[in-house]
C-alpha positions as CSV (number, residue, x, y, z in Angstrom):
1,X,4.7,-16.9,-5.6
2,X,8.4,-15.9,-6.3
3,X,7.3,-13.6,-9.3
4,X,5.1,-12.0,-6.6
5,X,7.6,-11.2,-4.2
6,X,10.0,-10.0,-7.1
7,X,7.0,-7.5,-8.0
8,X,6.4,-6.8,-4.6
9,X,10.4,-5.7,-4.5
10,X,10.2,-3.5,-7.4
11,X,7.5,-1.9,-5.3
12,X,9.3,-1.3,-2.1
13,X,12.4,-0.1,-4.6
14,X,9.8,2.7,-6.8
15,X,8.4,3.5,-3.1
16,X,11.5,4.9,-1.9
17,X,12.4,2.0,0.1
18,X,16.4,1.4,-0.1
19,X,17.1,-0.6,2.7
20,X,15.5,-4.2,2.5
21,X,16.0,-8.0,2.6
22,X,13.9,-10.9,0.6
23,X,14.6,-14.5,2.1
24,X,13.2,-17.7,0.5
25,X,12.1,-19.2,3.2
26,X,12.6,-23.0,1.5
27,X,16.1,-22.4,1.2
28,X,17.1,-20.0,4.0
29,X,17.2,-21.3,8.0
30,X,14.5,-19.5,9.7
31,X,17.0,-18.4,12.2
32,X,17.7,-15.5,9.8
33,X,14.1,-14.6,9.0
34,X,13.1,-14.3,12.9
35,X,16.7,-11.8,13.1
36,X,15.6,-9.9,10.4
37,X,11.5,-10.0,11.5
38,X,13.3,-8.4,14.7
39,X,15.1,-5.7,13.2
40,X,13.1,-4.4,10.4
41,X,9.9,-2.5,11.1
42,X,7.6,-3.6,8.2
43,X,7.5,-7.7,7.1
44,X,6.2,-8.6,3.5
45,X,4.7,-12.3,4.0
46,X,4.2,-14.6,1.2
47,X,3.5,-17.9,0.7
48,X,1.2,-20.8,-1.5
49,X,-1.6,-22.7,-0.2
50,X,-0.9,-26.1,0.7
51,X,-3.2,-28.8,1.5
52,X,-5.9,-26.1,2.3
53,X,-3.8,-24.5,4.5
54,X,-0.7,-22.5,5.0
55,X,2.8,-23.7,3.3
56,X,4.1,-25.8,6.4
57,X,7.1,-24.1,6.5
58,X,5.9,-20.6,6.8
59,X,3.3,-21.6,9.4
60,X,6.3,-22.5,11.5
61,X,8.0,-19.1,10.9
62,X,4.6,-17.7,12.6
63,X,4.3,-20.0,14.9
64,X,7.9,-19.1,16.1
65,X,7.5,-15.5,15.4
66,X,4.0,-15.6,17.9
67,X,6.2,-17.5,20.5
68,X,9.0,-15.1,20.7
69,X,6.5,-12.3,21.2
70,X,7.2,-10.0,18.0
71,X,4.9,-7.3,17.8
72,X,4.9,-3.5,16.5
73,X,5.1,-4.6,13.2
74,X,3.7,-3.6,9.7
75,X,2.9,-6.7,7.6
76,X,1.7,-7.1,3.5
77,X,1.0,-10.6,2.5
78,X,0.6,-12.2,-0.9
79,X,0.0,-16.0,-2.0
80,X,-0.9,-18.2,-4.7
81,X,-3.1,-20.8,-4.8
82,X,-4.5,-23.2,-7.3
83,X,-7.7,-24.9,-6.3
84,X,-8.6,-23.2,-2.7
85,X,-6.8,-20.4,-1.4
86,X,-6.5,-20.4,2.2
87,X,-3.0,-18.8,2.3
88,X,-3.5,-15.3,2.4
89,X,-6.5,-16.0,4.8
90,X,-3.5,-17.6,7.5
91,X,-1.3,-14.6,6.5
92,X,-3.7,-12.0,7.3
93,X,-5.2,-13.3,10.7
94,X,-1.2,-12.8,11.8
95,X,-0.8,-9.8,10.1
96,X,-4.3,-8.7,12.0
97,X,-3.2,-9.9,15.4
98,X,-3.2,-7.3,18.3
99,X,0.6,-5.3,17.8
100,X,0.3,-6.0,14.2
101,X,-0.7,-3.5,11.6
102,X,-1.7,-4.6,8.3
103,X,-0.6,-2.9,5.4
104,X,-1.6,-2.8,1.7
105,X,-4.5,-4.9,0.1
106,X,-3.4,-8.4,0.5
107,X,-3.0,-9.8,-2.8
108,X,-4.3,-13.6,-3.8
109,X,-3.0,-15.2,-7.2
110,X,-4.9,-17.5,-8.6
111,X,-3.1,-20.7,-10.6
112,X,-0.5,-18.1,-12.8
113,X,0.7,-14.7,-12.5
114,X,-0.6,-12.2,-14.6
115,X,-0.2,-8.3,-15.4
116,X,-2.5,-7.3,-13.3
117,X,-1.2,-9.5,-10.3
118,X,2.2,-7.9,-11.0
119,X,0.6,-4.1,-10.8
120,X,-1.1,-5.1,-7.1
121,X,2.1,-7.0,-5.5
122,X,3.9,-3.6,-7.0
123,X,1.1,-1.7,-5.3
124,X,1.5,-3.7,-1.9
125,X,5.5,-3.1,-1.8
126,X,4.9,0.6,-2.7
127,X,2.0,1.1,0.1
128,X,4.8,-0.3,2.3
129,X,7.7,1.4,1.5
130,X,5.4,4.3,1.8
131,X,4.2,3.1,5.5
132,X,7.8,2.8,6.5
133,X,9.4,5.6,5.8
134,X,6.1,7.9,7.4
135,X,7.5,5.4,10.4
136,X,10.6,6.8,10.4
């Protein structure tokens, strides 16, 4: 999932996008991913499949997120799974929520990352960056 959201990156960087933050949320407090859910525009989700479900500790972050009312937001989401995703299923039905616009084709990476998985998380952070700055 990491080497998606670094290809993702490159994306958002060959779209145009210059202005942009990447958290890992296993090692950041998710006080600073709901500030920075509040102040950017456009939210890149990603995350593995655990237990058939979403990684616990991003279903919190939406949980919270849902609570504190964010909306207006563009969202892409990627995950990884390795016998049943169910991930990116979780990560779209936010990202599809009323006040939510989803961006990109959400991309699902099976067991290990590949080329081609590279060329669609680049695609996803490109179709962003590009969403974005049309926002602005």
């Amino acid at each position: 999932t990491l080497l998606m959201a670094e290809s993702v990156a490159e994306g958002l960087v060959k779209g145009g996008l210059k202005n942009f933050t990447m958290h890992k949320l296993s090692r950041t407090d998710p006080s600073y991913l709901i500030a920075d859910a509040f102040r950017f525009k456009g939210l890149l989700l990603g995350a593995p499949t655990y237990n058939n479900g979403l990684y616990p500790l991003m279903e919190q972050l939406l949980s919270d997120l849902r609570h504190r009312g964010l909306k207006n937001r563009l969202i892409g989401c990627f995950g990884s799974f390795t016998w049943a995703g169910q991930a990116v299923k979780h990560l779209t039905e936010f990202a599809t929520a009323p006040g939510m616009e989803l961006v990109g084709e959400p991309v699902e990476m099976k067991q290990g990352f590949t080329r081609e998985t590279g060329l669609k998380c680049r695609q996803l952070g490109e179709a962003m960056a590009r969403r974005i700055l049309e926002a602005e």
